[in-house]
Steps between C-alpha positions, in 0.01 A plus 500: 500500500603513091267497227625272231445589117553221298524490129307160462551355152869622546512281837271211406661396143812512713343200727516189315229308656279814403608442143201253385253663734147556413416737756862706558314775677443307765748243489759791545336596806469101667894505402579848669265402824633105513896640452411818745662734251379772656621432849212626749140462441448877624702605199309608177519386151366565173599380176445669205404239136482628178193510355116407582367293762390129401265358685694254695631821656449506883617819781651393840465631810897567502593532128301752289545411132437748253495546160656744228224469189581697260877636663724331591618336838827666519254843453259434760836398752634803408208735557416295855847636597443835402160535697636350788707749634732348760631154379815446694274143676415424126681192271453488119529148423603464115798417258409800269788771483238808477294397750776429725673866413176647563404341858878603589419849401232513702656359812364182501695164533535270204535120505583311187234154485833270539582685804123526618423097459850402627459711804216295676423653844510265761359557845771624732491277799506223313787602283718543816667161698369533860578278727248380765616636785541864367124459355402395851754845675263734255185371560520488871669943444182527307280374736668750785462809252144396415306325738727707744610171680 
């Protein structure tokens, strides 16, 4: 499973039908959950804004969303890597250079937002041409191995 820390106004100005948004918060998360950005719905994300809260502001099940305040967002990424401990199943999503040097420091993976939006996830079996008669050969080796058949 990764975690996911995103740098959100650093991904969402990058997003040009987020550009006119009234509500990016949460547009940036309908466009990372309609795209599947983040691959598996097991895996974790949070994205880090700077500043306060409005009150459009909403928390996901998946996606936390926090806020920096007074700090910044680069700050608060930064010290979330540093109290994590092991984050070798953790990707820093942003374009900013000391953000990027930092996650790399501290083992985590970094993934500039060109890479991160252009690399949509797509579902495995139906990225791979099978044809119907090897879909029906695996289904009927499942069915031995499972229902013991």
């Amino acid at each position: 499973m990764l975690q996911y820390i995103i740098d959100g106004f650093n991904l969402a100005h990058k997003i040009s039908s987020l550009k006119k948004s009234s509500n990016i918060h949460q547009d940036l998360v309908n466009y990372i959950k309609n795209h599947k950005l983040t691959g598996s719905r097991n895996n974790k994300v949070l994205i880090v804004f700077d500043g306060k809260p409005n009150r459009l502001s909403t928390q996901e099940k998946e996606f936390k969303i926090i806020f920096s305040d007074q700090k910044s967002a680069d700050e608060l990424i930064a010290k979330r890597l540093e109290n994590m401990g092991a984050t070798s199943e953790v990707v820093v999503v942003s374009d900013d250079l000391e953000v990027k040097r930092n996650a790399k420091d501290q083992g985590a993976r970094v993934c500039g937002t060109a890479e991160f939006i252009k690399t949509k996830k797509k579902d495995v079996w139906r990225s791979k041409d099978i044809d119907y008669t090897l879909q029906r050969e695996i289904t009927e080796e499942l069915r031995k191995i499972w229902l013991g058949e």
